[in-house]
C-alpha positions in Angstrom: 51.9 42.2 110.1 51.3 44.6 107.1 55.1 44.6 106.3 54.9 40.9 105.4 51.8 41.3 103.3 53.6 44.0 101.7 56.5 41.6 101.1 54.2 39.0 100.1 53.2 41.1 97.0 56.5 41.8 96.2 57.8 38.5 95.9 54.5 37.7 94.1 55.2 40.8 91.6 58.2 39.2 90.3 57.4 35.4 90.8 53.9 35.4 88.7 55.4 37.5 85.6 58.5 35.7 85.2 56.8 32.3 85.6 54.1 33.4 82.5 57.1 34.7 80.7 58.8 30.8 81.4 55.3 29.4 80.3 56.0 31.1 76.6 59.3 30.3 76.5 58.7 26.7 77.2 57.0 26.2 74.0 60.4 27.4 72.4 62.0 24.0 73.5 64.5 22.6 76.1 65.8 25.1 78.4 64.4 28.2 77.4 61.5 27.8 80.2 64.5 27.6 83.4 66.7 30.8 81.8 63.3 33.1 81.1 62.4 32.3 84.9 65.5 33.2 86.3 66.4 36.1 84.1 63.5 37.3 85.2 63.4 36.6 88.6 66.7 38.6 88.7 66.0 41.9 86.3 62.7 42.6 88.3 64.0 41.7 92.0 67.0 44.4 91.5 64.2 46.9 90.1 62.5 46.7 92.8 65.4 46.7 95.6 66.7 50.0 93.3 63.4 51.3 93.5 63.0 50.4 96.5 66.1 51.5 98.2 66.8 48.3 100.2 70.4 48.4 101.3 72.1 45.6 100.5 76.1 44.7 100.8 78.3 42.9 99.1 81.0 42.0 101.7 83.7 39.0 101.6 83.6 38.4 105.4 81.7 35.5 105.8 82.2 33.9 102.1 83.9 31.0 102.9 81.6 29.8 105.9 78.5 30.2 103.1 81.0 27.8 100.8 81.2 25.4 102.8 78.4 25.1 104.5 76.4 25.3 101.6 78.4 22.7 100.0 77.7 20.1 102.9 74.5 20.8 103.8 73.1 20.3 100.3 75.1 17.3 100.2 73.5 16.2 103.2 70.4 16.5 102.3 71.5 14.9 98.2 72.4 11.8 100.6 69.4 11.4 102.7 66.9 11.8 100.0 68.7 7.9 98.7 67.3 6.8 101.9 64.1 7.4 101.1 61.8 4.5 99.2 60.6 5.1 95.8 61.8 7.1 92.9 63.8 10.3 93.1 62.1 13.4 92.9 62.7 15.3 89.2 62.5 18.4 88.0 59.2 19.4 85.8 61.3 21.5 83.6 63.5 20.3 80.8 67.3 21.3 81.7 69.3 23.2 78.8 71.1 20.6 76.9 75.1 20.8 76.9 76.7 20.5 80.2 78.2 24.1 80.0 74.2 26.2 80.1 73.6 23.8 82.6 76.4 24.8 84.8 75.8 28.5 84.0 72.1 28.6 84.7 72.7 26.4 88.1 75.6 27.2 89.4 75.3 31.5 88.2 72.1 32.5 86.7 70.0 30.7 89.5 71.7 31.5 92.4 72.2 35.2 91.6 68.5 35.8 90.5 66.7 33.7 93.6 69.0 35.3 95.9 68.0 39.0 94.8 64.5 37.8 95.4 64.2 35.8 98.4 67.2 37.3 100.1 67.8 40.9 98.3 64.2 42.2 97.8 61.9 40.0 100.5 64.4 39.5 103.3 65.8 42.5 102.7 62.9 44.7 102.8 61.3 43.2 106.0 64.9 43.4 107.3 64.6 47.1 106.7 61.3 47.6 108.5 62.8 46.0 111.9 62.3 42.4 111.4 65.1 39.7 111.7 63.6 36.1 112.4 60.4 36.8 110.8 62.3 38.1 107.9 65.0 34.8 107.6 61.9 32.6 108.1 59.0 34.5 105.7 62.3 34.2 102.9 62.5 30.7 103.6 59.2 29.5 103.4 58.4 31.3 100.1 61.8 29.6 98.6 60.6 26.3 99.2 57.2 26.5 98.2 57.7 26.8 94.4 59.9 23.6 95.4 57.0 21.6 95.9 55.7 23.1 92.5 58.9 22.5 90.5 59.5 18.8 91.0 57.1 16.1 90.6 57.4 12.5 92.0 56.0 10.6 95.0 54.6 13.3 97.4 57.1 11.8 100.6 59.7 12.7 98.1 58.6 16.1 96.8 57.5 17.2 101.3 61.2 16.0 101.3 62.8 18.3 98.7 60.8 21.1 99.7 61.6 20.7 103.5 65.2 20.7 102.4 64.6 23.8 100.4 63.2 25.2 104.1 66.1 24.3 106.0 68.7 26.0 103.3 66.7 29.0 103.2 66.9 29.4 106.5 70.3 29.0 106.7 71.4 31.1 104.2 68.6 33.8 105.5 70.6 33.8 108.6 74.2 34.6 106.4 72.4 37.3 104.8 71.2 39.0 108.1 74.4 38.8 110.0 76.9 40.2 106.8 74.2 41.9 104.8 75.6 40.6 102.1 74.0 39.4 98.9 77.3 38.0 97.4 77.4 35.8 101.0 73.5 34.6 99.5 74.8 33.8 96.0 77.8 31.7 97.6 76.5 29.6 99.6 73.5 29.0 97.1 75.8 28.5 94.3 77.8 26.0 96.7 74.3 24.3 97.4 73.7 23.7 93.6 77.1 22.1 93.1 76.9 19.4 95.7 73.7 18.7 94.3 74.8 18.9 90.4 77.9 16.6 91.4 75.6 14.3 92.5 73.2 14.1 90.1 76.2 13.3 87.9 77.5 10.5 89.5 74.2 9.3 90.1 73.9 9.2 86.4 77.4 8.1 85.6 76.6 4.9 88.4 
């Protein structure tokens, strides 16, 4: 039980720093809040796995299952959310204007720096200390909780986005344990945010 207190705090030594750090930046304008977070997210949760020593890989094998099923899965999920009554859930923070930032901080900067947290330095630490399904499920749940803090909306919608947010963790937690592989993480999460950005542009464009 300690190791997952112990990997509580670390997730909560990066996540309430870089989301006062967003809370200045926000006042900056549009976009600076979402590229503080992540930047971060991602310069304090490789600290910590250096410091740390968490071994981490960074092999190819199972790359183009995380691809796809990313892809789909997110798309899945994109789809069912139309189903539901009322208004979409939407993001609190303002996105970075131009389409290229907003393509670098979802589809790169996002993936890559909530991967080396909730996969790299949580999962990965409690992977090291002899957990596996506590360790894909503990990663999970504390990537979809900020979910429910991110968007705002009708609360059936925001349970919805957040239970989503659950089921891709988990999957993805699972790709991480079996390759060990943080580039297999940033795939399939990058994959996740592209099914979900092509749809929010049609959606727009409809």
């Amino acid at each position: 039980m300690i190791e997952y207190l112990y990997a509580l705090l670390l997730w909560l030594a990066v996540f309430l720093p870089s989301s006062s750090l967003a809370s200045l930046l926000a006042e900056r304008g549009k976009g600076f809040a979402g590229a503080g977070i992540q930047g971060a997210f991602l310069i304090l949760s490789l600290t910590l796995i250096s410091l740390l020593r968490i071994p981490l890989g960074f092999g190819l094998v199972y790359l183009p299952h995380a691809i796809a099923s990313g892809f789909f899965v997110s798309l899945a999920l994109n789809l069912g959310e139309r189903l539901l009554p009322g208004e979409k859930a939407r993001v609190k923070a303002e996105m970075p204007e131009g389409l290229l930032w907003r393509v670098l901080l979802l589809l790169i900067l996002a993936p890559l720096a909530e991967e080396s947290l909730n996969r790299g330095l949580v999962e990965g630490y409690l992977l090291s200390q002899g957990q596996f399904r506590g360790a894909i499920g503990f990663s999970a749940l504390l990537f979809a909780l900020p979910h429910w803090i991110a968007f705002e909306g009708a609360s059936s919608r925001k349970a919805y986005v957040t239970a989503g947010a659950f089921l891709m963790g988990l999957i993805v937690g699972y790709l991480f344990a079996f390759s060990g592989s943080l580039l297999t993480a940033f795939a399939f999460h990058s994959s996740a945010n592209l099914a979900g950005f092509i749809f929010s542009l049609l959606n727009e464009n409809s």
